[in-house]
matplotlib code that plots the C-alpha trace (Angstrom):
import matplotlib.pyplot as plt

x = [57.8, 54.0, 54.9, 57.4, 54.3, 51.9, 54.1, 54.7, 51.2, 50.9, 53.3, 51.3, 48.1, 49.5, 50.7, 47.1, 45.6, 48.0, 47.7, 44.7, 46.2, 48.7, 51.8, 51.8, 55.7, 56.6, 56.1, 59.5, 58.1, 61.1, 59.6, 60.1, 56.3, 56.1, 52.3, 51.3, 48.6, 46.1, 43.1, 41.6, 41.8, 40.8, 44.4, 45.8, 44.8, 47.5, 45.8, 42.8, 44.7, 45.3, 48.9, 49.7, 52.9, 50.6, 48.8, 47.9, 51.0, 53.2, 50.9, 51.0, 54.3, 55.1, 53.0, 54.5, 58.3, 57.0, 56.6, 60.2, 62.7, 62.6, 59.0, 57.8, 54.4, 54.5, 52.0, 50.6, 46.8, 46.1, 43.4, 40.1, 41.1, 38.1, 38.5, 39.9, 42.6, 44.0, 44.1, 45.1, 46.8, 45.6, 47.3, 47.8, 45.7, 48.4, 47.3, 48.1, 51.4, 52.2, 50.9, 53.1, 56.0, 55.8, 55.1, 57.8, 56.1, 57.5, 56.0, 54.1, 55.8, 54.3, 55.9, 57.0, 53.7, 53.0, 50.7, 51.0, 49.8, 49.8, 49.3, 52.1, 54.0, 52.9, 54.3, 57.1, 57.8, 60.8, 59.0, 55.5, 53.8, 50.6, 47.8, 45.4, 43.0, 40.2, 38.2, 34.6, 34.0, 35.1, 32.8, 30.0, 30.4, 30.7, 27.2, 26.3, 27.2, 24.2, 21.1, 20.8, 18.2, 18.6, 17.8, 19.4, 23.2, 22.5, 21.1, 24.2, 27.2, 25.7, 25.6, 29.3, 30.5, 31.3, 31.3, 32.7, 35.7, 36.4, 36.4, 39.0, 41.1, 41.6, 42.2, 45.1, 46.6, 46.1, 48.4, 50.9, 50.3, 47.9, 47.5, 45.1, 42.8, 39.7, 38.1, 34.1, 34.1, 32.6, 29.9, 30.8, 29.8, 25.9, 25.8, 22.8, 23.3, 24.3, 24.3, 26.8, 29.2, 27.6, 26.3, 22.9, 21.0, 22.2, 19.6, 20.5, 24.3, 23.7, 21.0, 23.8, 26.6, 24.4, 23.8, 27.1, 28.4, 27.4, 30.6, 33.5, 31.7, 31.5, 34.9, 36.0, 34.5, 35.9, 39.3, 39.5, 40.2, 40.0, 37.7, 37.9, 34.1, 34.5, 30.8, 30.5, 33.6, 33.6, 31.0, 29.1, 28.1, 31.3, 33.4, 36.6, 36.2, 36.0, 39.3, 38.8, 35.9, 32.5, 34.2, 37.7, 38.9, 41.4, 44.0, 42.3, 40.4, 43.2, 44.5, 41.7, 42.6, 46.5, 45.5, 43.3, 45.6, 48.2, 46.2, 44.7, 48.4, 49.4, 46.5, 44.5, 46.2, 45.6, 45.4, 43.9, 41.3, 37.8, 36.9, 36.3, 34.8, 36.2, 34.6, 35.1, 38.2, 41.6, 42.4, 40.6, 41.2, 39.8, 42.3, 39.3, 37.9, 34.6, 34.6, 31.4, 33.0, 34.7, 36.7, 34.0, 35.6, 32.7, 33.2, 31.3, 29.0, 26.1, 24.1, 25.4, 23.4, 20.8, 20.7, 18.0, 21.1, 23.8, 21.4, 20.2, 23.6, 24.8, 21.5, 22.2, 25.9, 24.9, 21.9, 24.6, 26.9, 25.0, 23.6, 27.4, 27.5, 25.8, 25.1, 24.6, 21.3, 19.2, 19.2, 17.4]
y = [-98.0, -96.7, -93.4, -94.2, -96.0, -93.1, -90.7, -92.7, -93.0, -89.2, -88.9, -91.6, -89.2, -85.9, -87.5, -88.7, -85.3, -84.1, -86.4, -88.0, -91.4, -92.9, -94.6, -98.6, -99.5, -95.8, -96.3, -96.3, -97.6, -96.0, -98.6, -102.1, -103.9, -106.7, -108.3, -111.5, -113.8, -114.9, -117.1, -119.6, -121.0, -117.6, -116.9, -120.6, -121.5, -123.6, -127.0, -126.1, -124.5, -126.2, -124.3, -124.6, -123.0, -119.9, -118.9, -116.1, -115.6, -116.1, -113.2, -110.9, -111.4, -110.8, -107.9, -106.3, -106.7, -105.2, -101.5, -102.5, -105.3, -105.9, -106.2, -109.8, -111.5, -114.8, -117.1, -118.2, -118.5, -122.8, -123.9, -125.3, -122.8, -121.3, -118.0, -120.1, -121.8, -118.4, -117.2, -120.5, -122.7, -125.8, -129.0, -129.0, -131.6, -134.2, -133.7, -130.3, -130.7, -133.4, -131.6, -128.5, -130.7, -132.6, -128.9, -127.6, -125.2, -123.6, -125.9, -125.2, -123.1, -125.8, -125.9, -129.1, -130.3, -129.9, -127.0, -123.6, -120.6, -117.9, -115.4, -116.4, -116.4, -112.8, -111.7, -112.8, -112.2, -109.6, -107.1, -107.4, -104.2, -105.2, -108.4, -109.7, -111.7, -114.0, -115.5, -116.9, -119.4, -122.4, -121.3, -121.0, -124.5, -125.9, -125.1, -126.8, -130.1, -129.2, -127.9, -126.3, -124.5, -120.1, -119.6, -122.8, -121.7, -118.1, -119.1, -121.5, -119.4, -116.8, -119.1, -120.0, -116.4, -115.7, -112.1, -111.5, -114.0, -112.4, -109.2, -110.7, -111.8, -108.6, -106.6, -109.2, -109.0, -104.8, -104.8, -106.5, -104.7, -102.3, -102.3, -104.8, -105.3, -107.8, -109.9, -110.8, -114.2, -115.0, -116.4, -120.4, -121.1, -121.8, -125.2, -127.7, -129.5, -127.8, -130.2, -132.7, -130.0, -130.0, -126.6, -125.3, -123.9, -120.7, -118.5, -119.4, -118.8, -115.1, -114.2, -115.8, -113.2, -110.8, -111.3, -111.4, -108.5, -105.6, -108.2, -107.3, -103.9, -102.6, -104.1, -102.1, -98.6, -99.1, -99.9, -97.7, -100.3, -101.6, -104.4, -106.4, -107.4, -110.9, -111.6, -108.5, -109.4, -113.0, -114.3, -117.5, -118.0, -118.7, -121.6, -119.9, -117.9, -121.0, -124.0, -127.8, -127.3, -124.4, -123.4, -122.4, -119.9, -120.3, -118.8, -116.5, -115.7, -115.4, -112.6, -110.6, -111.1, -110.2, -107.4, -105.5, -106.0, -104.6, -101.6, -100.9, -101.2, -98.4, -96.5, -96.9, -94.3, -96.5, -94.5, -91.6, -92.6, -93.9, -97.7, -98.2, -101.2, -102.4, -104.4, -105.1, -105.8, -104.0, -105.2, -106.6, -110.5, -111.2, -108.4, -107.0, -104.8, -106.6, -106.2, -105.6, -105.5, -102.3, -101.5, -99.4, -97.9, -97.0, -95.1, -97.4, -95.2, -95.1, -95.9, -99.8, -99.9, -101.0, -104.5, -103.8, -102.2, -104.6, -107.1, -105.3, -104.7, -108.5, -109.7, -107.6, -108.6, -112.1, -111.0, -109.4, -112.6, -114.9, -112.7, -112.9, -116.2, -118.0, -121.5, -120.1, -121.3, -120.3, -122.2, -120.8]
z = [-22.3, -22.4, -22.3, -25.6, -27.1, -26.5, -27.7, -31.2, -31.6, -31.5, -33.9, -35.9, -35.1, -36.6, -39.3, -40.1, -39.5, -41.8, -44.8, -44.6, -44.1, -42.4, -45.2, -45.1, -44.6, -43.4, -39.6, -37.8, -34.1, -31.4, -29.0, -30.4, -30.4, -28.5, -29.1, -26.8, -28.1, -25.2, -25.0, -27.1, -30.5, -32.0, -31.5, -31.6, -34.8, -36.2, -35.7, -38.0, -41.0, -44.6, -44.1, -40.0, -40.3, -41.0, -37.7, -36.4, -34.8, -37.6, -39.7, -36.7, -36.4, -40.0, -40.1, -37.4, -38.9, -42.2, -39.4, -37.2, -37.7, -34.2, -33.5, -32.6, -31.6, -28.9, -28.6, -24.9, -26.4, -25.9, -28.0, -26.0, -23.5, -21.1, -18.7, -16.2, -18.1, -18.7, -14.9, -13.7, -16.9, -19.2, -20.0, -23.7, -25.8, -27.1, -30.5, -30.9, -28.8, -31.6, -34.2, -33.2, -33.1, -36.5, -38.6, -37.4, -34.8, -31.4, -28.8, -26.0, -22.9, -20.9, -17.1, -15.2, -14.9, -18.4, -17.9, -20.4, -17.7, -19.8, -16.7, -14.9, -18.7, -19.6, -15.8, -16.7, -20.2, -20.2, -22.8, -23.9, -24.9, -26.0, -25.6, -27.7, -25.6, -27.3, -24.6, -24.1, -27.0, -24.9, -21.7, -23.8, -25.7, -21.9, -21.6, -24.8, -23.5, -21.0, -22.7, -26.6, -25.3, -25.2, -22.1, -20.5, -22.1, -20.6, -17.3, -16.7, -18.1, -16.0, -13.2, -13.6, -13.1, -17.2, -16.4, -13.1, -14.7, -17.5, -15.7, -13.0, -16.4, -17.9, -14.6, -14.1, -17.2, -17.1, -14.5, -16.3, -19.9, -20.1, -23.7, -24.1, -27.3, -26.8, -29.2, -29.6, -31.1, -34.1, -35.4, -36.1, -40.0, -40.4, -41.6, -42.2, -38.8, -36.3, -33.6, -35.7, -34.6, -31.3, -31.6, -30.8, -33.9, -36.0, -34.4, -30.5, -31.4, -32.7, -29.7, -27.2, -29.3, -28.5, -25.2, -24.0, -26.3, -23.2, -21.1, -23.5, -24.4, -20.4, -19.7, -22.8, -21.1, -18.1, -18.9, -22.5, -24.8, -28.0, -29.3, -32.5, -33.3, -35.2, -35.1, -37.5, -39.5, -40.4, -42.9, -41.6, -44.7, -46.6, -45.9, -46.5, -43.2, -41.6, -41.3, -41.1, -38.7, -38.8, -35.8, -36.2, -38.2, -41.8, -42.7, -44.7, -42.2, -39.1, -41.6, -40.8, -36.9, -37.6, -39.9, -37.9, -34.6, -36.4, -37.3, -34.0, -32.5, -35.1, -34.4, -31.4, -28.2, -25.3, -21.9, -23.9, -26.5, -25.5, -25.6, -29.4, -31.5, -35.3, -37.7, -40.8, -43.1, -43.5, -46.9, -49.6, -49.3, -53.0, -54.0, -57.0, -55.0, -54.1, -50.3, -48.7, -45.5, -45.4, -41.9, -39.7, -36.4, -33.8, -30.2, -27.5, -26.4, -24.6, -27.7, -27.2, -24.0, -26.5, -27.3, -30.2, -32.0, -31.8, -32.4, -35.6, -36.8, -36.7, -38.3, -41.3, -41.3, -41.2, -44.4, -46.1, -46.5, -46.9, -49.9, -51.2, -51.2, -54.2, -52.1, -48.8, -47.4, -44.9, -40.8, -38.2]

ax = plt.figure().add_subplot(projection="3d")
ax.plot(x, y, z, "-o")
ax.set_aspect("equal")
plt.show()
């Protein structure tokens, strides 16, 4: 099936080199794309939408159809979900099992016990092609129940293994599908008080981003994969990135997610191409032309060894929409 993938891709590639651009609704996929949602609420964002039938994986999946009929995206991400919930499974929270039920949703694929272990479900899904895995949100908001201090969140997510877990994570699921594409989590909306969210202040949240960037960024390298960068893609500034809560995305913005995991499955030639990172926006969401966050495609090289430069890039993001935003105030 890979080698099927990798050689559509090329296809995909020459066509490219040859015109420039590659035709929206003129991909005809021989393999039939089979994407599997992993992680956290990133992904299982039903619960926070103002229209829930609308998640990510319904626009994924819907995006996907629009390239072959018999393309398809499952969901096995849980919301509140941390690194270890993925290796080892999470009990559902009964709101969002009812909530799933009474919008007319797919439940859970919840076991006997009532667990959903997406591992064990993604080893033994008959099909799946590629992953999308969000991770790392919930670990770090674990630590906030401890200490809103910088250092304190770092010292003690470091403590709990965040890195040598998330690393354990994707080599499990690479030997299952090795076409995996990561996601940096975003930047939760900057609002006047933080800590009614139970969130630290703006400024802690971005240096924390930053911190933790080199973790999805080496596993990236080593592994030649895709990331999606939603700390440089989201606004934090503008409410309509943001659902019923600063920290879960809308449906406007879980667009952004399907779109650009859609394009990086056309595009991207796993097993070939170096690690790459994407920011940015596909499409123009206000449909006049006005976005300032045009899609940016960057090699991970060994310029990102640099912290000063990440950390330089998502303070200007973070300038540049809250500049596009007429109320948009300023929290450090």
């Amino acid at each position: 099936i890979n080698q099927e993938i990798v050689g559509d891709f090329q296809i995909m590639a020459e066509e490219k080199k040859a015109t420039g651009k590659i035709k929206e609704n003129e991909l005809n996929f021989k393999t039939d794309i089979h994407a599997v949602l992993m992680g956290d609420s990133v992904l299982d964002t039903f619960y926070w939408l103002s229209d829930k039938r609308r998640d990510v994986r319904f626009e994924l999946d819907r995006l996907l159809k629009e390239d072959n009929k018999n393309a398809k995206c499952t969901n096995l991400a849980v919301d509140e979900s941390t690194i270890y919930n993925v290796l080892y499974g999470i009990q559902p929270n009964r709101g969002y099992v009812r909530s799933r039920a009474w919008n007319k949703l797919e439940p859970y694929p919840v076991d006997n016990a009532g667990f959903v272990r997406p591992l064990y479900l993604v080893r033994n899904l008959k099909d799946p092609t590629h992953v999308i895995l969000s991770i790392g949100g919930n670990d770090a908001r674990a630590a906030f129940a401890s200490s809103f201090n910088l250092e304190g969140i770092y010292k003690r997510m470091m403590d709990q293994g965040i890195i040598d877990g998330f690393e354990r994570l994707v080599t499990e699921v690479t030997k299952v599908v090795p076409n995996i594409i990561l996601v940096i989590v975003y930047h939760p909306l900057v609002t006047s008080c933080p800590i009614f969210h139970m969130l630290p202040k703006a400024s802690v949240i971005t240096e924390l981003i930053v911190r933790f960037t080199p973790m999805f960024l080496d596993i990236a390298k080593k592994f030649k994969l895709p990331v999606i960068d939603l700390a440089r893609t989201f606004n934090p500034h503008d409410s309509r990135d943001y659902g019923s809560t600063p920290i879960e995305p809308s449906n406007r913005s879980g667009l952004y997610i399907a779109e650009m995991a859609r394009h990086i499955i056309r595009t991207f030639q796993f097993g070939k191409e170096d690690a790459k990172i994407y920011t940015g926006l596909v499409s123009d969401p206000d449909g006049d032309e006005s976005n300032w966050r045009p899609l940016k495609v960057e090699v991970i090289d060994e310029s990102f060894k640099d912290l000063e430069k990440y950390r330089t890039s998502l303070n200007k993001h973070m300038e540049d929409g809250r500049s596009k935003v007429k109320s948009a105030c300023v929290i450090s």
